[in-house]
C-alpha positions in Angstrom: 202.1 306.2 174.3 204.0 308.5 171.9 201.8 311.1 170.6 202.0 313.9 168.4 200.6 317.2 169.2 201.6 319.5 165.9 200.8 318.7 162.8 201.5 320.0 159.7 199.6 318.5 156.5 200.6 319.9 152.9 197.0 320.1 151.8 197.9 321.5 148.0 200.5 322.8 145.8 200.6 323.5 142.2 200.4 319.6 141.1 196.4 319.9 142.9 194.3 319.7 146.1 195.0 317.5 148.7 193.9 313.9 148.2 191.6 312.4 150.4 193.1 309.6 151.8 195.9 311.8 152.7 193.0 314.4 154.2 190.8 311.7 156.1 194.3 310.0 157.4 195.5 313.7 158.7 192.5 314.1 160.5 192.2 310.8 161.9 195.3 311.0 163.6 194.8 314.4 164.7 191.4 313.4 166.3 192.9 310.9 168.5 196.0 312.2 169.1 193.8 315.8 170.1 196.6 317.2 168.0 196.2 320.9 166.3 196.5 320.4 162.6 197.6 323.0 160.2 197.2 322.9 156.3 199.7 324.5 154.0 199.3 325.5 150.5 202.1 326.2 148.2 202.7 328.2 145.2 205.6 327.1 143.4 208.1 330.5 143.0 208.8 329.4 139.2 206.0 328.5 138.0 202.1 329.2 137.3 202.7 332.2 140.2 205.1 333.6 137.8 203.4 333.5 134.5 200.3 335.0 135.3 198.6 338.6 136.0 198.3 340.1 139.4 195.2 340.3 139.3 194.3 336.4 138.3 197.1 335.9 141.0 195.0 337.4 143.5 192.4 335.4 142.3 193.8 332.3 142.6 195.2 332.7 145.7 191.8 333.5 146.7 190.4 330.2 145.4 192.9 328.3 147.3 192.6 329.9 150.8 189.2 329.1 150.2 189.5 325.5 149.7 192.1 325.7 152.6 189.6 327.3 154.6 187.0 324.7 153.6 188.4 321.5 154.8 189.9 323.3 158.1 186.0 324.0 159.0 185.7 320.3 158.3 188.1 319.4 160.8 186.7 322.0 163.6 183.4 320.3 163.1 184.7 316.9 163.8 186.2 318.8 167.0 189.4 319.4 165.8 191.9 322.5 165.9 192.7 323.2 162.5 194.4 326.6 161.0 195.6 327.4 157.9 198.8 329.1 156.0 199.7 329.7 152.5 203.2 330.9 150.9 204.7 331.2 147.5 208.3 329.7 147.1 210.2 326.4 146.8 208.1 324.0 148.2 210.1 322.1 150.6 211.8 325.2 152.4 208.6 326.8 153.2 207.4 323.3 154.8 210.3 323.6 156.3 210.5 327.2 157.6 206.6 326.4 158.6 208.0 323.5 161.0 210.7 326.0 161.9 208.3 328.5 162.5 205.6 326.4 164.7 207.6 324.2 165.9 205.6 320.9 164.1 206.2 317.7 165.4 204.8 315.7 162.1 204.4 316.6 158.7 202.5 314.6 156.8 202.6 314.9 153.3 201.3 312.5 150.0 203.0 309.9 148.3 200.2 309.0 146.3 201.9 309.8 142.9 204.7 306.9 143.7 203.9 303.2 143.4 207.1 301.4 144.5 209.1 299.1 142.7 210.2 301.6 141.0 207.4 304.6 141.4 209.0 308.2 141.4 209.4 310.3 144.2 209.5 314.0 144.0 211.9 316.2 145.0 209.9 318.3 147.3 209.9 314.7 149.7 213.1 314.0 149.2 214.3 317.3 150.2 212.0 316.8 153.3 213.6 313.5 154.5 216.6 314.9 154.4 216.4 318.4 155.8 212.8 318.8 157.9 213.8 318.6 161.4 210.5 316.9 162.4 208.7 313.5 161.4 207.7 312.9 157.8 204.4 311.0 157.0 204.4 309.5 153.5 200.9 308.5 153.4 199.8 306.3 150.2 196.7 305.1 149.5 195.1 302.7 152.0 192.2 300.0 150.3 190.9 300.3 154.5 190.3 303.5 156.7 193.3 301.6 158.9 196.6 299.8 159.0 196.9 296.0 159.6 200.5 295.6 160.0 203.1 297.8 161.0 207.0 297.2 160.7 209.5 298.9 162.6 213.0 298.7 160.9 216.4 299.3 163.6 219.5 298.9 164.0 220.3 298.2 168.2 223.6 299.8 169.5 224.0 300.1 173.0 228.2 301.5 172.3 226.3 304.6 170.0 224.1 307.0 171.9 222.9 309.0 168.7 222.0 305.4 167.3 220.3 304.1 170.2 218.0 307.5 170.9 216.6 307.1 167.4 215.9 303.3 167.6 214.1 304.4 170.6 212.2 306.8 168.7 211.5 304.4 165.8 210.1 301.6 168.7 208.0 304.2 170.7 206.2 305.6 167.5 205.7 302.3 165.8 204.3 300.9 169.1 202.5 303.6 169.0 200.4 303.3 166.0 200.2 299.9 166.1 198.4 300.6 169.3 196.5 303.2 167.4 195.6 301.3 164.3 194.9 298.4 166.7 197.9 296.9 164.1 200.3 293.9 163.7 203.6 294.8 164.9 206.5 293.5 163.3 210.4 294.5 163.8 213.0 293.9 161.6 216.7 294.4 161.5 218.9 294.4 158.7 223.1 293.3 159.0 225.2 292.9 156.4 228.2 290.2 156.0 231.2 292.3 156.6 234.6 291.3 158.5 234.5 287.7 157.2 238.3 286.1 157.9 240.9 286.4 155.5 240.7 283.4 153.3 237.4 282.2 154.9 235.4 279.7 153.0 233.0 276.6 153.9 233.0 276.1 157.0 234.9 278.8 158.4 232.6 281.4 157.1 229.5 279.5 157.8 230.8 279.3 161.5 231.7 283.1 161.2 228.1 283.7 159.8 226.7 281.8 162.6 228.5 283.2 165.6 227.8 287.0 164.1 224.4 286.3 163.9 224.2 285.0 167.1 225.8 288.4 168.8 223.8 290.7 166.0 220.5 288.2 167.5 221.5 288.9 171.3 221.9 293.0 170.4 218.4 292.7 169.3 216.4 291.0 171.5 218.3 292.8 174.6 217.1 295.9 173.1 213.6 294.9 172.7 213.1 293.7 176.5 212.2 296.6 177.3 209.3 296.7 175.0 206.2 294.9 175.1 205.5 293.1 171.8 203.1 290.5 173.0 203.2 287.0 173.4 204.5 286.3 169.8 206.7 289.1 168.8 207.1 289.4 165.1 210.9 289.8 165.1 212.7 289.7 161.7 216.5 289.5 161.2 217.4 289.5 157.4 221.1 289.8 156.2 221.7 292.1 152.8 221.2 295.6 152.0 219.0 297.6 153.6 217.1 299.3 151.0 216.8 296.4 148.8 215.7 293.6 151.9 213.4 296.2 153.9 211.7 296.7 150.8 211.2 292.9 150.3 209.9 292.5 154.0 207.7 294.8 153.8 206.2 293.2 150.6 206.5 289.8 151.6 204.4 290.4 155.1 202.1 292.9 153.6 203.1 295.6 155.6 200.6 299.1 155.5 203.2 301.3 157.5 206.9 301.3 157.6 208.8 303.4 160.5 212.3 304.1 160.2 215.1 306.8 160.5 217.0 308.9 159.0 220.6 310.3 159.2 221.2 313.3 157.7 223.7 315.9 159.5 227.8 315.4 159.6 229.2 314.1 162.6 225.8 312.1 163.8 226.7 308.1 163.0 223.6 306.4 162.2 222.2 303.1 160.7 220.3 305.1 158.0 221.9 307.8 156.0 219.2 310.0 153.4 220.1 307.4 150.7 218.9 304.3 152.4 216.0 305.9 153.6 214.7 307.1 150.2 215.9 303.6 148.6 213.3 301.9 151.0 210.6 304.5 149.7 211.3 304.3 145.7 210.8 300.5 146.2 207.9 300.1 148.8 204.4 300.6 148.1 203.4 301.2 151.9 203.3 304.8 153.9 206.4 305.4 155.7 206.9 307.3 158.1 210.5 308.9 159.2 211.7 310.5 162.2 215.6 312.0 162.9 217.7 311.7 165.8 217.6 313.7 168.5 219.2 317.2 168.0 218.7 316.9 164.8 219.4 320.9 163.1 217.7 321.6 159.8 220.5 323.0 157.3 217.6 325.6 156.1 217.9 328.7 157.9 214.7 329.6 158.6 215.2 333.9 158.0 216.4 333.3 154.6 213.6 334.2 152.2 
């Protein structure tokens, strides 16, 4: 069962305190995973920490170490690790040099403020998809305390090492909380129509359609035998664009958590670049959660202040 062991909540920065689904969710998951959990709170470099005295700086900061240090004694008396840190600066670069820094296997951070179909993401989340060399919970609100269904979304190739280690990653963790959550698991891959025949129409391109569906079908299922997905698997296989038909999947079967990857650094060939990723979480109104190949290198340096 894949657990994680690190992880890094961003409990408040200068948009407000942590929310508490986002809070109760973090510590839930740290519980069973017997995970240390670390909150972060940020002050943004350009704004209220700039406009302000020293001395109601000092005060502030104060305030918010305080709350920090408030729902860490929370989690210690429900038996959990729990430390705290606090830095001034762009927000996503001192996630990141936090994850750099102790070596985070999750961050998890709120998505709250984005409703899908549309909702807007901010840039601090964006940044951290594409750049955060670790996992990255978008958790949104949740009407129950756990997830019904949860839908892992991959791409099998065998021929593509890099591809194949992350759709591993994507299975093991979506088994994983579906085995957590005591969840629905559902697994979907998207194809697209390319490499129809020159001139092909009717039924030339309905047999072409067929026959590639049959291979992209055989890819997929040989890929899943080595996973256990029960007696009735929930397999989906949808052609169009990824964004736009994950999205619709995960609203049509009422999905609560989305896994996926994403692809960010040159030279890595992968089934999710940064774009489709955050496509799938402007549109969806479920938490996803992300994860990057392996050897995946962070383009923020982690000594540059």
């Amino acid at each position: 069962m894949k657990r994680f062991r690190d992880v890094l909540l961003v409990a408040g920065m200068d948009d407000g305190p942590v929310p508490r689904h986002l809070f109760d969710r973090a510590l839930q998951l740290a519980r069973r995973n017997e995970a240390k959990l670390t909150l972060i709170d940020i002050g943004h470099e350009s704004g209220l920490f700039r406009e302000i005295l020293p001395e109601m700086l000092e005060a502030i900061r104060r305030e918010r170490r305080h709350s920090l240090n408030r729902l860490a004694g929370i989690a210690q008396e429900q038996g959990v690790e729990a430390e705290t840190a606090f830095a001034v600066g762009k927000p996503f670069l001192e996630i990141i040099r936090e994850v750099q820094r102790s070596e985070n296997d999750l961050v998890m951070i709120d998505g709250g403020h984005a409703t899908g179909a549309g909702g807007v993401i901010d840039s601090t989340t964006m940044h951290l998809m594409r750049k955060c060399p670790c996992a990255i919970w978008v958790v949104r609100p949740h009407a129950v305390s756990r997830y019904t269904r949860v839908l892992a979304a991959i791409d099998p190739d065998a021929a593509d090492p890099e591809k194949h280690s992350l759709n591993r990653e994507i299975m093991e963790l979506a088994i994983s909380m579906a085995k957590l959550e005591r969840s629905e698991l559902h697994v979907a891959h998207v194809w697209e129509l390319h490499g129809m025949p020159a001139g092909g129409c009717g039924e030339v391109w309905k047999q072409w359609e067929v026959t590639t569906r049959s291979k992209i079908k055989r890819r997929l299922y040989e890929f899943l035998a080595d996973y256990d997905l029960g007696p009735e698997p929930q397999v989906h296989l949808v052609v169009g664009r990824a964004a736009v038909a994950i999205s619709e999947l995960a609203s049509e079967e009422q999905i609560d958590l989305l896994v996926m990857g994403t692809v960010c650094r040159t030279g890595i060939r992968g089934f999710f670049i940064g774009n489709t990723a955050e496509g799938v979480l402007q549109r969806v109104g479920c938490s996803l959660l992300t994860v990057k190949p392996e050897g995946f290198v962070s383009p923020i340096d982690q000594e540059t202040r």
